[in-house]
C-alpha positions as CSV (number, residue, x, y, z in Angstrom):
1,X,13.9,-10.9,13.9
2,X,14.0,-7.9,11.5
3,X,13.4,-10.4,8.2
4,X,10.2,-11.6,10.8
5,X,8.9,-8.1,10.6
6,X,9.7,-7.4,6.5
7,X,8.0,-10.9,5.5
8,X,4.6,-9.7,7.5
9,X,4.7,-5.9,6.9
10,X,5.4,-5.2,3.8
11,X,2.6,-7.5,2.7
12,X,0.4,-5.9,4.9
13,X,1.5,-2.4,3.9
14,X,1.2,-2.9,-0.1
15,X,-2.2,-4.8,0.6
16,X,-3.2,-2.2,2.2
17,X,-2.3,0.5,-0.8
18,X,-3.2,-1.7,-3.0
19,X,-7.0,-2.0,-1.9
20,X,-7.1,1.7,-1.2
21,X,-6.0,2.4,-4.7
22,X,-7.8,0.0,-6.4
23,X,-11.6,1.2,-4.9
24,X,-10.7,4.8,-5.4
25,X,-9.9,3.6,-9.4
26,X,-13.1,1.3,-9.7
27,X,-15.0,3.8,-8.1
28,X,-13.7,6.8,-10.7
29,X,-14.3,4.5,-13.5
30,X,-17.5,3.4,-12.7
31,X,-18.2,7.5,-12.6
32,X,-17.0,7.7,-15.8
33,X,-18.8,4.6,-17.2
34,X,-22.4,5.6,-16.3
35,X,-22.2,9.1,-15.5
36,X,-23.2,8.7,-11.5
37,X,-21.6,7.6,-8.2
38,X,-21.5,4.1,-7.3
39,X,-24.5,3.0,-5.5
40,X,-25.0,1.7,-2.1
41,X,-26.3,-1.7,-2.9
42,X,-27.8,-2.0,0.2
43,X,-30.1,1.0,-0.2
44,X,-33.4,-0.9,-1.2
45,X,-34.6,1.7,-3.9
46,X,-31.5,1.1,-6.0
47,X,-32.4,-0.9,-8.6
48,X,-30.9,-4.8,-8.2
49,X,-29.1,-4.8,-11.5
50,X,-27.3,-1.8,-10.4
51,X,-26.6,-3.3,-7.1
52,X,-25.2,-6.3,-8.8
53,X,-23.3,-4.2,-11.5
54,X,-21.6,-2.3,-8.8
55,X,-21.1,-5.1,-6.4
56,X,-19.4,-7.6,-9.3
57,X,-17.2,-4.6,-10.8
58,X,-15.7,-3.3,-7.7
59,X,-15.3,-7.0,-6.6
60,X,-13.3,-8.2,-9.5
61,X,-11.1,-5.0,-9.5
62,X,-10.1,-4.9,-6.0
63,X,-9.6,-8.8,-6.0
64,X,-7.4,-8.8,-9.0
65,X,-5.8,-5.6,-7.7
66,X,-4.7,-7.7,-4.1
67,X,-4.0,-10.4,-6.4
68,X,-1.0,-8.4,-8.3
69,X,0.3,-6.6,-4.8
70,X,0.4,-10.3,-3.4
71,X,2.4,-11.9,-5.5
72,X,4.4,-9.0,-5.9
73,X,5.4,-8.6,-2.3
74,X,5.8,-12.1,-1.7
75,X,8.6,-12.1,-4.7
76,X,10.5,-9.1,-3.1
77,X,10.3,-10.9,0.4
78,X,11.8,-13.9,-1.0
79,X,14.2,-11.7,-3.3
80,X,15.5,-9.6,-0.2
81,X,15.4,-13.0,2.2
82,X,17.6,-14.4,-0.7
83,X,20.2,-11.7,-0.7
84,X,20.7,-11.3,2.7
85,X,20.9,-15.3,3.2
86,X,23.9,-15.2,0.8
């Protein structure tokens, strides 16, 4: 029961993080790249290259971001599973 629980939270708990971490850091460097906060691409007077800028920027960095915490909890799940199975 317990390796139940490890193989679904920690996942869940490093996803989590992970995301969190990852907007904060696309949302600082975007700040830093054009001098402004992010927009809100639904507001309808941002322009719709900004929208798309800010929409295809923070979507590539969180996704790769839950990309690296993924595979990286799922190799410590099966590392620990490993070590306790033997």
């Amino acid at each position: 029961m317990p390796d139940k629980v490890l193989e679904k939270a920690y996942p869940a708990i490093i996803g989590a993080l992970t995301t969190f971490l990852a907007q904060f850091l696309v949302r600082k460097m975007y700040e830093v790249a054009t001098g402004h906060q992010p927009p809100d691409p639904h507001d309808p007077d941002v322009p719709t290259r900004e929208a798309i800028t800010w929409f295809v920027a923070s979507s590539i960095g969180v996704g790769v971001a839950q990309l690296v915490a993924g595979r990286y909890s799922a190799r410590k799940v099966s590392q620990w599973l490993e070590t306790r199975q033997s």
